[in-house]
LOLO-136222 format. One record per residue (C-alpha): x, y, z. Coordinates in steps of 0.25 Angstrom, whole numbers, padded with zeros to 4 digits, always signed. Example, Ala and Ser with C-alpha at 12.3 -4.5 7.8 and 13.67 -1.06 7.14 Angstrom:
BEGIN
+0049-0018+0031 +0055-0004+0029 
// end
This chain:
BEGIN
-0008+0093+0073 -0009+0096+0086 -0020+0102+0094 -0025+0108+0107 -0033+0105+0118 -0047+0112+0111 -0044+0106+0098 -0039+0093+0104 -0055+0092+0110 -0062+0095+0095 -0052+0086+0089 -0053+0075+0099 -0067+0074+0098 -0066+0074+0080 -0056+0063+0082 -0065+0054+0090 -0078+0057+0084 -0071+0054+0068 -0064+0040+0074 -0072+0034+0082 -0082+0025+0074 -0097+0030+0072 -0102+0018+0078 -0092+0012+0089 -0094-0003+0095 -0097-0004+0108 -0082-0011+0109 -0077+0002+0103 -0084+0012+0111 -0076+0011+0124 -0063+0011+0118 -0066+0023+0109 -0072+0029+0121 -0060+0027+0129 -0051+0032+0118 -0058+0046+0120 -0057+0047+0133 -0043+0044+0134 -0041+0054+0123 -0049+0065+0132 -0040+0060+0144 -0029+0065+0136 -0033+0077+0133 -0037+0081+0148 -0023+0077+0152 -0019+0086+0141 -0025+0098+0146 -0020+0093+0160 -0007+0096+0155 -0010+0110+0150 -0018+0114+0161 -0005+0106+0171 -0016+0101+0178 -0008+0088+0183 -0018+0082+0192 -0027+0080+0179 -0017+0076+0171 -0013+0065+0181 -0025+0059+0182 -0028+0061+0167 -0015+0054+0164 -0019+0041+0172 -0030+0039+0165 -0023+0039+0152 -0016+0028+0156 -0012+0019+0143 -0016+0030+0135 -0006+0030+0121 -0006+0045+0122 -0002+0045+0137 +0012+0050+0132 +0007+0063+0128 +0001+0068+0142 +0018+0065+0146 +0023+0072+0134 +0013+0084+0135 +0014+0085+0147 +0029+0087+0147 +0028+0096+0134 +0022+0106+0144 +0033+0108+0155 +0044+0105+0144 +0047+0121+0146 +0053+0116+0160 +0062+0105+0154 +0059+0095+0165 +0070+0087+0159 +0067+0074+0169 +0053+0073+0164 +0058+0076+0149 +0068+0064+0151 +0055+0056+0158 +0049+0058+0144 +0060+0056+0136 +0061+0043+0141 +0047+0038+0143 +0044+0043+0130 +0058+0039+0120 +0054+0034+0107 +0042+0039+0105 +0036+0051+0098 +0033+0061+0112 +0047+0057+0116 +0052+0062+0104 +0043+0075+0103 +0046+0078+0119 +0060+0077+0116 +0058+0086+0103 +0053+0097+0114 +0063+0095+0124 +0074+0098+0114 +0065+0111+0110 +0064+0116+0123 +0079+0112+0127 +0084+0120+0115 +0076+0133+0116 +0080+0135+0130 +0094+0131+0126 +0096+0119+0136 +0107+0113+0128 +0112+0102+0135 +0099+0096+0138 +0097+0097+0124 +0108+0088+0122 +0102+0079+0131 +0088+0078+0124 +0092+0076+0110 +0091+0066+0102 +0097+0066+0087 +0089+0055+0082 +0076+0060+0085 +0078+0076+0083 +0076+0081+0068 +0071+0096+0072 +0082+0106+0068 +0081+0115+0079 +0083+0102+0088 +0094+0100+0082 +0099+0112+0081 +0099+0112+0097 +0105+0101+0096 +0117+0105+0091 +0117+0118+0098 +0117+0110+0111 +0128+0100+0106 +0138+0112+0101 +0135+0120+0117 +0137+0107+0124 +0141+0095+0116 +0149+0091+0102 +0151+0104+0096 +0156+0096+0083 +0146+0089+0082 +0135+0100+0084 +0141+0107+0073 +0141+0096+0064 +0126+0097+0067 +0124+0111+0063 +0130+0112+0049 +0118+0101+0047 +0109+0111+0052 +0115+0122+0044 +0115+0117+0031 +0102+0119+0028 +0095+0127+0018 +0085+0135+0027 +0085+0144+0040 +0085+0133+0053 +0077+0131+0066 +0081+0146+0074 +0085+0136+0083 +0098+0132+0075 +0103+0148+0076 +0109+0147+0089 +0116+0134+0084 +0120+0141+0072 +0127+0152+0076 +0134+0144+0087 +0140+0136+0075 +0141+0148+0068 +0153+0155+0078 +0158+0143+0081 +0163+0142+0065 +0155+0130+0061 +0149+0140+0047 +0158+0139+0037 +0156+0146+0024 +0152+0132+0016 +0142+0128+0027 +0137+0143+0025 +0137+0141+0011 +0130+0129+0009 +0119+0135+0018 +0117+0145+0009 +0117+0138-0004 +0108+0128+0004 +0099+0142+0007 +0099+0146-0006 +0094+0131-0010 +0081+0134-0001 +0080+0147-0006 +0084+0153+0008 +0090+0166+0003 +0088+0173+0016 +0097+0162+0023 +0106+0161+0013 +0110+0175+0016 +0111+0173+0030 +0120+0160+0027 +0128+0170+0017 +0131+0180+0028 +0139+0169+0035 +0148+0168+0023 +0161+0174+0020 +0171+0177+0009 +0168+0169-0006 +0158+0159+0001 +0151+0173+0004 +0151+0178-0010 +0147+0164-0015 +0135+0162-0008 +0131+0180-0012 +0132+0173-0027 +0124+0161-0024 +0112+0169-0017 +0113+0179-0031 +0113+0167-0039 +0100+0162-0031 +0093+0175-0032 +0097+0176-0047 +0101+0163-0054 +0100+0169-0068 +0115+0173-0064 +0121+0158-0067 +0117+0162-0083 +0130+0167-0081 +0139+0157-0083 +0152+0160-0080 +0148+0169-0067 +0146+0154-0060 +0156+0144-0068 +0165+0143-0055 +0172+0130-0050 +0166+0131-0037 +0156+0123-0029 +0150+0134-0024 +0147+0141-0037 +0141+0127-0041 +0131+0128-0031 +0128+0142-0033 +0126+0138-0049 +0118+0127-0045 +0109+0133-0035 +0107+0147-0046 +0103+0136-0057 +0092+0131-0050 +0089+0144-0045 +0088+0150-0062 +0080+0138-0066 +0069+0141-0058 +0069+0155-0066 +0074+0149-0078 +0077+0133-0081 +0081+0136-0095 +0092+0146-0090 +0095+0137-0079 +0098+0125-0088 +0106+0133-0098 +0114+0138-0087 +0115+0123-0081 +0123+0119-0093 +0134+0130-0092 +0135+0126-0078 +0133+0112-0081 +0147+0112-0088 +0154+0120-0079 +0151+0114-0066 +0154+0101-0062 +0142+0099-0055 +0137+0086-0045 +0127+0078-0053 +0116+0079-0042 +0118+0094-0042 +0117+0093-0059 +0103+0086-0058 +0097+0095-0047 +0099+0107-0055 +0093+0100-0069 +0080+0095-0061 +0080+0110-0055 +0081+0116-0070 +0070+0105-0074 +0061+0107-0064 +0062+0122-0068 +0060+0120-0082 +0046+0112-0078 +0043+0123-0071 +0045+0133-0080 +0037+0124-0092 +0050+0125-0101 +0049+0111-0106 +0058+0113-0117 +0067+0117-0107 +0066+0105-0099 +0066+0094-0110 +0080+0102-0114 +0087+0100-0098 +0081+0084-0099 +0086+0081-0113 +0101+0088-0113 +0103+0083-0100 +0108+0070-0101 +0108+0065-0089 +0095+0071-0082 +0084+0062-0078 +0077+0069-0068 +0062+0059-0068 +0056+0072-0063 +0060+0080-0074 +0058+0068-0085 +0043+0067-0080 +0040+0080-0080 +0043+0081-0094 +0036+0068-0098 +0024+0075-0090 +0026+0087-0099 +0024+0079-0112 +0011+0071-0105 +0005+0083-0104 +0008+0088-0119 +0006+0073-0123 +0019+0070-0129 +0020+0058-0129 +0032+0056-0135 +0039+0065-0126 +0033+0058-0114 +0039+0045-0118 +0053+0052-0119 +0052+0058-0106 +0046+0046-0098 +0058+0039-0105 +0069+0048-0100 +0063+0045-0087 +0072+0035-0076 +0066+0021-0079 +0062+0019-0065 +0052+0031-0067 +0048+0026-0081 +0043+0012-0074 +0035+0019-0065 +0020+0019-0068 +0020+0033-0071 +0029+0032-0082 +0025+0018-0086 +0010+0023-0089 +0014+0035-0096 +0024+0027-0104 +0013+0017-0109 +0004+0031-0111 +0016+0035-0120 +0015+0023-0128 +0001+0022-0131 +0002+0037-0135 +0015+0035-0144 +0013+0021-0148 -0002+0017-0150 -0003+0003-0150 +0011-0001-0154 +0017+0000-0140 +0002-0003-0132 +0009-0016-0126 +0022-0008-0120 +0010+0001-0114 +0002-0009-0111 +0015-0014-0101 +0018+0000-0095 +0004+0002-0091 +0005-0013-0085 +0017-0010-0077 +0012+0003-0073 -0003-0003-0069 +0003-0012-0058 +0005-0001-0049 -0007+0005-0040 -0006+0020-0044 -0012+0030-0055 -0001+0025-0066 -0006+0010-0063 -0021+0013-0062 -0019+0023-0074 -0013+0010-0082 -0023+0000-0077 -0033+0008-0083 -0026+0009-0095 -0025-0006-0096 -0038-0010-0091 -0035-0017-0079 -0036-0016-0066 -0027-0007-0055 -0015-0013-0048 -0019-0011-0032 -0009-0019-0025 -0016-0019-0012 -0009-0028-0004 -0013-0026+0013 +0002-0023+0021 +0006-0034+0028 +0001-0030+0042 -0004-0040+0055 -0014-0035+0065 -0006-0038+0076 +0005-0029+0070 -0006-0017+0069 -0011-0020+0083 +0003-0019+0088 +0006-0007+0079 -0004+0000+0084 -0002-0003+0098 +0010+0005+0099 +0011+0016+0108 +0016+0027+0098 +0005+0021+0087 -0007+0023+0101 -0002+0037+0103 -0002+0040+0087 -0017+0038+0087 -0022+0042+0100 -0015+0056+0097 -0021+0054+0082 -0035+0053+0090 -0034+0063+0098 -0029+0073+0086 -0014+0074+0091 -0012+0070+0076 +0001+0077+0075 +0006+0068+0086 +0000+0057+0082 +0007+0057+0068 +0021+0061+0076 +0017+0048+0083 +0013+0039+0073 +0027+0043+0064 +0034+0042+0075 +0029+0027+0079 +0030+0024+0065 +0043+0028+0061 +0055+0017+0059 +0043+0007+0057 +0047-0005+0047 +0039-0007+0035 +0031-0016+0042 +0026-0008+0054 +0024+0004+0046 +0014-0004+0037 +0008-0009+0052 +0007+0005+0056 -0001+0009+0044 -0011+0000+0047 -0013+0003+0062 -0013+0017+0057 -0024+0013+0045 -0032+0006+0057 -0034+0018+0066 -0037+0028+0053 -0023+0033+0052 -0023+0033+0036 -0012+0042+0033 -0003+0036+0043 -0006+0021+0037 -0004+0027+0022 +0010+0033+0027 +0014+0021+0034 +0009+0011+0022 +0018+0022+0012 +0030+0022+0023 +0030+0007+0024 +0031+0006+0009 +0018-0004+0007 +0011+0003-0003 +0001-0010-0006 -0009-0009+0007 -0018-0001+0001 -0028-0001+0011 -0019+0007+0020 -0012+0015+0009 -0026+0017+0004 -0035+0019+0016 -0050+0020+0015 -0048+0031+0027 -0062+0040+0031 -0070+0031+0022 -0083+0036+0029 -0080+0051+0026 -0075+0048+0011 -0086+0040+0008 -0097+0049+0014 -0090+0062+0006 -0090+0055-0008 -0103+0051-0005 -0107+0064-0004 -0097+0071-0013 -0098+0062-0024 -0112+0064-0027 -0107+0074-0036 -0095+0072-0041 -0085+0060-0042 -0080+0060-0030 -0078+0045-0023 -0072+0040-0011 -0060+0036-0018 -0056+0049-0024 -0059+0057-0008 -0050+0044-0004 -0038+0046-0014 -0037+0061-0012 -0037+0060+0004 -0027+0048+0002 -0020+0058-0007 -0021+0070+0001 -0018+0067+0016 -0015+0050+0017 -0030+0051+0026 -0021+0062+0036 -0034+0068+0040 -0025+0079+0046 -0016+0081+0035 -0011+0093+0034 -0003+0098+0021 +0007+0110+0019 -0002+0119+0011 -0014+0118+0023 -0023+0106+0018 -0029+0098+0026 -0033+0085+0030 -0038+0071+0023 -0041+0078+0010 -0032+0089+0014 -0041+0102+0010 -0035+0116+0012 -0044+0123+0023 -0047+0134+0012 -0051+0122+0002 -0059+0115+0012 -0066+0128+0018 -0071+0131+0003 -0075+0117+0003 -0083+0116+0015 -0092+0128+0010 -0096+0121-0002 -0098+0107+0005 -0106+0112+0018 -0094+0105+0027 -0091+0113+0039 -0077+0117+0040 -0074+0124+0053 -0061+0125+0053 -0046+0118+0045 -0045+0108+0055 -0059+0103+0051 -0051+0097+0039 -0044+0087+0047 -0057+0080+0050 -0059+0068+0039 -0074+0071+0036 -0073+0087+0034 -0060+0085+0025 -0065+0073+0016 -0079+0080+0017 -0073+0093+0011 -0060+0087+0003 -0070+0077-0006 -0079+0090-0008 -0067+0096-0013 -0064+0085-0021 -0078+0084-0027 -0079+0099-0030 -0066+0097-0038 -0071+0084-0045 -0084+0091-0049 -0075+0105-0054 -0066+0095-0064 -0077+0085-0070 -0076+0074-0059 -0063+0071-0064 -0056+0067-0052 -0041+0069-0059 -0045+0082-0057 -0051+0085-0046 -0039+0076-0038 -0028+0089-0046 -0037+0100-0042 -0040+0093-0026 -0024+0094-0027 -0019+0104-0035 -0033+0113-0035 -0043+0116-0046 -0037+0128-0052 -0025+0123-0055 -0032+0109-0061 -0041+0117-0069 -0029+0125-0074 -0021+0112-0078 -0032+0108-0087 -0032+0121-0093 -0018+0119-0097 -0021+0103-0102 -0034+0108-0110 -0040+0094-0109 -0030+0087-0117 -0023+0076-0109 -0027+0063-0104 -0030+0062-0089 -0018+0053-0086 -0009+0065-0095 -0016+0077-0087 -0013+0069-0072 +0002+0067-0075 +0004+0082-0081 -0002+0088-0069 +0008+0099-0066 +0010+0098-0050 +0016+0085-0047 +0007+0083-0035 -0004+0084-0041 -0002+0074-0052 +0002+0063-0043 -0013+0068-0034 -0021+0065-0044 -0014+0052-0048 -0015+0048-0033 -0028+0052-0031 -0035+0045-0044 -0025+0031-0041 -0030+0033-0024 -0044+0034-0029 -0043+0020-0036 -0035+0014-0024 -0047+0019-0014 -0058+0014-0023 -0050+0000-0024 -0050+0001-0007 -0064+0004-0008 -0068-0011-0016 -0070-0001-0029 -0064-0001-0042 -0060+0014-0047 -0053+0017-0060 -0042+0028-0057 -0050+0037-0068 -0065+0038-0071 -0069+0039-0086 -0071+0055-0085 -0055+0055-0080 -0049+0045-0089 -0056+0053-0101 -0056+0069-0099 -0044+0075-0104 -0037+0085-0095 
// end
């Protein structure tokens, strides 16, 4: 997020007045004193740039000296008069700066500016392959290497751009039609881009593609966009059974397209074409998880159980426990123990599959088989998750934590954290540059061994930086340190809101801790594709019929992103939804997620007649099942981090029907 010189004042003084302690030392004081100042500094010298007001700036820039985001005043500062292309103060930069973040994003804007204006053989000069992803970088790129460099090799570089399946960057057009008269668009490059159009579902560019086409590739690709826009032709057997690849793609592509219509006509159809075409095995397994997928969709089970048992070879684990899901819910629990057994060993050891498999034999076998069940619930309850916790309980014994602190030595944090691109991350997260600052911390971070990731997880746990010590625990593969996997972040604020909020309804800590761990990873400024936002991630609409009801002012969106106003509204939510479903907490953790309607209406369709651990794993959306199991096992975790002992169900849970 970035922000401007108004904002950067309100937001400032947010920052400072939420981190600095309520009570500092009189040792604490002066440095915290300094660090505001310094941060003011900064944003005169910024303004200074803006307003080009040199004298200001130079004197503003002395007294930064030492500074971590000193940098910055260089790199805004040449941001500004970039339109010029001072190339020796551009080459200044480059240098001073290589191997680091601004170095990179400088060189990111010099290539944009080179390649609008067309200055192709400073482009050449400026780029660097290793560090530039961007399509319309690259597509300058070799642009500028076909005028003034390796045709050849240029070209070889375009058919990679080419073969896509959507529109590119406007910036490749030029390129493209360069390539284009120069003869490098030959009718199977055209052809695959349509099909690969097609695939997206890009009709308007496959007819653009199509117009590049000529003679039977032409009229190929006219009957693979019929075929898209009506599959129900491929019913027609004997129209497609050619002995040519094109016409296997165009079948393939049309039998995906009719199962979405139809997966029982798709399947029939498979199995004449099936026989006629010798098809690639990958390509025969896409197209059955395709027809499968279809016939979940559709709720044709019978349909489904038919593709799985006649084909003998299929063993897609999605499909197989999908169907065991299915049987769950209608509590068949023979079916379920055919199903989970058609499943790859590997997911049948999993503690999943190993707790509903000793489910299946206390509800076929009674007693006879209670030792085999008594094992599958042991395995299962060694590990510290739902599955484990939900087996614990069953045997009566305690959870499997495994907390187990990362090996990690203070000198290694101190150092760590010393680091110039690690003092830059924070000062800019401080000062609420946070977009920089996470482009600053992933880029200080990235290549880091096992080891120093775990060490930068606890330098970011020390400064309040919870999401990126969870993200650097999770990259470095150490899942035992539950202190910083778990953390106990804004405890003040959680605390204080299930004080208040739970005077009503069932709401703890632990729940407000679970979901928000769940939710954002503690990213106070998370922000997700469908517009929630932050800790607890609340939709502004969600949070503005929140605040009405709770008294908490709500000026404005960007309110959210403040820790106390989001966990204030967020835990209201929650308890407004605990007290609509009975203070069942499995509930309230689907409707926080998938909304209340929509959990209201699942029970509708169960009519209270499965048991809580049936109803959670036949929650139609996969996401939500695996939100609820997270949150209920988070809540155990966090009460274990908090010296408290917290079965994952309370009695009302463990014994409603659903």
């Amino acid at each position: 997020m970035s922000i401007d010189a108004k904002g950067f004042a309100l937001l400032l003084s947010l920052v400072l007045s939420s981190t600095l302690p309520a009570a500092a030392t009189s040792a604490e004081r002066p440095d915290a004193e300094y660090a505001v100042a310094q941060r003011e500094k900064l944003q005169s010298a910024r303004m200074a740039i803006a307003q080009g007001d040199r004298a200001s700036l130079a004197r503003i820039r002395g007294e930064l000296a030492g500074y971590p985001l000193l940098p910055y005043l260089d790199y805004w500062e040449l941001s500004k008069k970039l339109s010029r292309l001072p190339y020796g103060e551009i080459d200044s930069f480059l240098e001073q700066y290589r191997d680091t973040a601004i170095g990179d994003w400088m060189r990111v804007k010099v290539l944009r500016e080179l390649g609008s204006r067309q200055r192709f053989r400073a482009y050449l000069k400026y780029y660097d392959a290793g560090t530039i992803r961007r399509t319309s970088l690259r597509c300058y790129y070799a642009d500028a290497l076909a005028r003034h460099g390796d045709k050849t090799e240029a070209y070889r570089l375009v058919e990679d751009l080419w073969l896509v399946g959507h529109s590119q960057a406007e910036e490749c057009d030029p390129l493209f039609a360069r390539w284009i008269r120069d003869g490098g668009l030959t009718d199977e490059l055209a052809w695959r881009r349509h099909m690969l159009a097609l695939e997206a579902g890009n009709l308007d560019l496959a007819d653009y593609i199509a117009g590049k086409m000529s003679g039977e590739q032409a009229s190929l690709a006219a009957l693979a966009r019929s075929v898209h826009r009506d599959p129900g032709q491929l019913l027609n057997h004997q129209r497609f059974l050619r002995s040519s690849p094109h016409y296997r793609k165009i079948v393939l592509h049309g039998l995906g397209r009719l199962a979405r219509r139809s997966a029982e006509d798709a399947l029939t159809a498979w199995r004449h074409y099936d026989a006629g075409y010798l098809f690639e095995e990958n390509e025969r397994e896409a197209l059955l998880r395709e027809i499968a997928l279809q016939f979940a969709r559709q709720d044709n089970l019978d349909g489904l159980r038919v593709l799985v048992q006649q084909s003998e070879n299929f063993s897609d684990e999605r499909t197989i426990e999908w169907l065991a899901r299915q049987a769950l819910r209608e509590l068949d629990w023979a079916q379920v123990e055919f199903w989970i057994n058609r499943l790859p060993e590997s997911a049948r050891n999993h503690e999943r599959w190993l707790y509903w498999r000793a489910r299946v034999l206390e509800e076929q076998y009674g007693d006879a088989r209670q030792q085999e069940a008594a094992y599958l619930y042991r395995r299962a309850a060694q590990e510290r998750s739902y599955y484990g916790f939900l087996a614990a309980d069953t045997l009566g014994q305690n959870y499997s934590f495994v907390d187990r602190p990362a090996p990690i030595n203070a000198k290694a944090v101190e150092e760590m954290s010393a680091r110039p691109a690690m003092q830059r991350a924070r000062e800019l997260q401080a000062i609420g540059e946070l977009y920089h600052a996470r482009r600053e911390w992933n880029y200080a971070t990235r290549g880091m061994d096992h080891q120093q990731l775990l060490t930068a997880g606890k330098v970011a746990s020390s400064w309040g930086w919870y999401h990126k010590s969870i993200r650097s625990v999770l990259a470095a593969d150490y899942l035992d340190d539950l202190e910083l996997r778990f953390p106990l972040a804004f405890a003040d604020i959680v605390t204080d809101a299930s004080r208040r909020m739970g005077q009503q309804t069932a709401l703890d800590p632990y729940l407000i801790y679970a979901v928000a761990r769940q939710e954002s990873h503690f990213s106070h400024d998370a922000k997700s594709g469908a517009g929630a936002l932050g800790l607890m991630q609340l939709l502004p609409s969600t949070a503005r019929a929140t605040a009405r009801r709770a008294g908490v002012q709500l000026r404005r969106n960007w309110d959210l992103l403040s820790p106390s106003t989001n966990i204030a509204l967020g835990s209201f939510y929650l308890s407004t939804l605990l007290n609509r479903f009975d203070n069942n907490r499995i509930l309230a953790a689907a409707a926080y997620n998938a909304g209340p309607t929509r959990v209201a209406q699942w029970l509708k369709e169960t009519r209270q007649q499965l048991p809580y651990d049936v109803w959670i794993e036949t929650i139609p959306y996969h996401e939500t099942r695996k939100y609820v199991q997270n949150v209920l096992a988070y809540s155990v975790i966090y009460a274990y981090r908090s010296g408290t002992n917290l079965p994952l169900l309370r009695e009302n849970e463990a014994t409603t029907r659903l």
